[in-house]
Structures are given as structure tokens and as C-alpha cells.
C-alpha positions in Angstrom: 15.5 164.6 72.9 13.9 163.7 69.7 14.9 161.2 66.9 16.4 163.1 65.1 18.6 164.8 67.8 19.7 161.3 68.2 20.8 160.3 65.0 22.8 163.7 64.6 24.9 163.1 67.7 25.6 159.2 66.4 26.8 160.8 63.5 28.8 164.0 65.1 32.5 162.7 64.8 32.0 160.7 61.9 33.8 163.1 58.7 32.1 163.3 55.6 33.7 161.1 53.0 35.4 163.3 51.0 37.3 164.8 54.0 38.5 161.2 55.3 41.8 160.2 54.7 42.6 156.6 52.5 43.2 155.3 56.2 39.9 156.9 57.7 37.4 155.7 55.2 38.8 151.8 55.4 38.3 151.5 58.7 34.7 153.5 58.5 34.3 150.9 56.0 35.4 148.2 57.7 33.2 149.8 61.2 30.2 149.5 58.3 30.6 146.2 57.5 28.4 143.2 58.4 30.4 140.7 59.4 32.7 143.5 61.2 33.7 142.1 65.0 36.4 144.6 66.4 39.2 143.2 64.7 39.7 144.9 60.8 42.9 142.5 59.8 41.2 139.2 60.5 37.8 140.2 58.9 39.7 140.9 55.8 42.0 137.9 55.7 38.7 135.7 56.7 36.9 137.5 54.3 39.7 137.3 51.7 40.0 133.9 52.1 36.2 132.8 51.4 36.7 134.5 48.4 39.6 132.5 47.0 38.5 129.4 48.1 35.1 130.2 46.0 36.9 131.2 43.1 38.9 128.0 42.9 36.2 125.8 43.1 34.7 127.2 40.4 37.6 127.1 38.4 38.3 123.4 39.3 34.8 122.7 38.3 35.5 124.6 35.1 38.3 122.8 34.3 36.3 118.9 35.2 33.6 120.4 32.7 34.9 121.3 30.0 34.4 125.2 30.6 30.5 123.9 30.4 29.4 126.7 33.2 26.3 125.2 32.8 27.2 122.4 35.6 29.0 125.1 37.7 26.5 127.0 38.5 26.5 126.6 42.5 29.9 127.4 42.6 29.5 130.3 40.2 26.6 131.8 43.1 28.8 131.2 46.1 31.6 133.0 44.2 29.8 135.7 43.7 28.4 135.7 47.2 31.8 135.6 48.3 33.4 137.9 46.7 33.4 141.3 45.9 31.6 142.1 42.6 34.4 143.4 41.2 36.7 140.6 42.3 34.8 137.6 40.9 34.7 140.2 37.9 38.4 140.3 37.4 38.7 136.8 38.4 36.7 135.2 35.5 38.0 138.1 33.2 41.8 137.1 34.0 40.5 133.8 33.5 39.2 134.2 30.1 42.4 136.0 29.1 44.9 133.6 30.2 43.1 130.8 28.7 43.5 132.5 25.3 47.0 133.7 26.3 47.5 130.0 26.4 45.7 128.7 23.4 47.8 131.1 21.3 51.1 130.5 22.8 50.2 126.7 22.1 48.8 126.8 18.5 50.1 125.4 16.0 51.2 127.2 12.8 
């Protein structure tokens, strides 16, 4: 059998894509993923959780700065390394936007 025999029959019961149900392609996904050990609930609370914790050290050493990212950049890396890049995306954009929600709610007229 040649390589390429092999690699078809790996592939044989995997759908494409755009056949898979929601379901199918998260736990293709998950099957996919690097740190992926059998067990699809606990990866994603584990990996959930690194996430978080990333992002709230970074916004703790936000909030000891000043907002001066300048001093937060470690924590700005491991939040990104963390995290999805959409997440720490939406993270710092939510950020941004309740800090202003804030500073208008508490101006003074």
C-alpha cells in the first residue's frame, strides 16, 4: 500500500466540513486540537480557564498602571497565547468600551 493509500483510508470516515453537523465539527475540532487528551469538557474548561486567568492579569496590571500597557506587556503575550484571538479581541474591546461607558456615566456637566 502506498502513502497515499494510507492517508485516504485515515481520512475515509471523516465528513467534509460543510456536511458535519454544529455537534460533528466541535468534536472534529476538539479531536484536532493540540492539547486534546480524550476528554472534550475538561480540555475546554482547562482551556477556558487559562484564558481568563490571563486576561485578568492583564487587566489588574492595567489598572496598577495607569492603563500604561507599556509595563503590561508580559501579560499582554500570555493573554494572547492563551486565548483565542478573537477572545482577547473582545476582551480588550469590551474593555475599552466599558471604561468609556464609565467615564461618561461619571462626568461631570
Amino acid at each position: 500500500m502506498n502513502e497515499n493509500n494510507k492517508n485516504n483510508n485515515n481520512n475515509d470516515n471523516v465528513k467534509p466540513l460543510n456536511e458535519m453537523t454544529k455537534e460533528e465539527r466541535t468534536n472534529y475540532s476538539l479531536r484536532r486540537a493540540p492539547d486534546y487528551h480524550g476528554k472534550e469538557e475538561s480540555v475546554l474548561n482547562s482551556s477556558r480557564t487559562k484564558c481568563w486567568e490571563a486576561r485578568d492579569k492583564y487587566f489588574k496590571c492595567l489598572d496598577d498602571n495607569k492603563e500604561d500597557d507599556s509595563k503590561c506587556k508580559e501579560f499582554y503575550n500570555e493573554l494572547n497565547n492563551s486565548c483565542l484571538k478573537s477572545w482577547s479581541e473582545y476582551f480588550i474591546k469590551k474593555r475599552i468600551s466599558d471604561k468609556n461607558k464609565e467615564a461618561f456615566l461619571n462626568r461631570k456637566d
